[in-house]
MIMARDREN-508546 format. One record per residue (C-alpha): residue in one letter; x, y, z. Coordinates in steps of 0.5 Angstrom, whole numbers, plus 500, padded with zeros to 3 digits. Example, Ala and Ser with C-alpha at 12.3 -4.5 7.8 and 13.67 -1.06 7.14 Angstrom:
a525491516 s527498514 
//
This chain:
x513555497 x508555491 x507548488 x508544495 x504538495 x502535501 x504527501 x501521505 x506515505 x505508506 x512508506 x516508513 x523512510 x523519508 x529516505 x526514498 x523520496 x530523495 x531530491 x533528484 x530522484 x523520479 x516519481 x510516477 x504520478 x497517476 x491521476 x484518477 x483516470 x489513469 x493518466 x501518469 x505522468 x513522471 x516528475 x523529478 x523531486 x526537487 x526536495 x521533501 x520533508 x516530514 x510534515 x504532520 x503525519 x505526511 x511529508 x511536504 x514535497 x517540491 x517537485 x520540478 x515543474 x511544479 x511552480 x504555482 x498553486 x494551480 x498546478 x499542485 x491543485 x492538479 x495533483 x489532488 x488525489 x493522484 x497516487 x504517487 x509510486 x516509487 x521504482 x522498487 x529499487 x529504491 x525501497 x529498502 x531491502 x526487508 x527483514 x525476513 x517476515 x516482513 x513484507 x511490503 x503492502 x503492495 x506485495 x501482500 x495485495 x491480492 x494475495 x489469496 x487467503 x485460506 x485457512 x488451515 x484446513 x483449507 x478454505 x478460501 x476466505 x478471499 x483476497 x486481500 x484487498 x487493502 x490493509 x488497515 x494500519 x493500527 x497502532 x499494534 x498492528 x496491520 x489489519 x488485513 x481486509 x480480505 x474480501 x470474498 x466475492 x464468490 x458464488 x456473487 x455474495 x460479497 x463477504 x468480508 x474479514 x478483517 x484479519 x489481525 x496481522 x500478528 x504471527 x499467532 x494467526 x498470520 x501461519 x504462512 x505467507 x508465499 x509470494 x510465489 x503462489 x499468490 x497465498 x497466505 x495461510 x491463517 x489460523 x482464525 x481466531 x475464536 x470469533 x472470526 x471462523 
//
């Protein structure tokens, strides 16, 4: 298995990284570069991967921090109410009554749920708030306008 890479995903479904199909591979600079799939498999908490051109240790070594991306059609159609991390990044987060709290700037999976981080960098003070991605306080999520209401609970307003 020379050249195997060793995956992390944040994508539920193996399914996506079908044999045949493109990836997008960007390095720490910026650089990307397409690779096609030669096979992939659960492994540990990731997935051990096969991609094409990609035949000794030396090369694999290369990719060593490169984030991988898929085309957004070959990701499932969702549930109404769920979301996509990269749908949810960046968006605009407010209160009920109206206050900016941020921006969401990555989301930490728990074992019961997601905890969004938004982080807030007006008037040049940087704060941050960890929200609890539950629908007791999750209120409103609106892709069009770039926002996300909640309602804070004790302890976090």
């Amino acid at each position: 298995m020379n050249g195997t890479s060793k995956v992390y995903s944040y994508a539920e479904s193996l399914s996506v990284f079908s044999p045949g199909s493109d990836i997008l591979l960007r390095d720490s600079d910026g650089l990307e570069k397409t690779c096609r799939i030669e096979w992939a498999k659960p492994h540990s908490r990731g997935i051990l991967m096969a991609l094409k051109d990609v035949c000794d240790r030396e090369q694999a070594q290369k990719l060593i921090g490169c984030e991988l991306y898929i085309d957004r059609t070959r990701l499932p159609e969702l549930d109404d109410g769920t979301y996509y991390w990269t749908d949810l990044i960046g968006l605009s987060v407010f209160t009920i009554t109206g206050d900016c709290l941020g921006r969401i700037e990555s989301i930490i999976p728990t074992g019961s749920n997601d905890v969004y981080v938004v982080k807030n960098t007006a008037d040049g003070k940087a704060s941050e708030v960890l929200i609890p991605a539950l629908e007791s306080v999750v209120i409103e999520i609106d892709l069009e306008q770039q926002i996300m209401r909640v309602d804070l609970p004790e302890g976090l307003q």
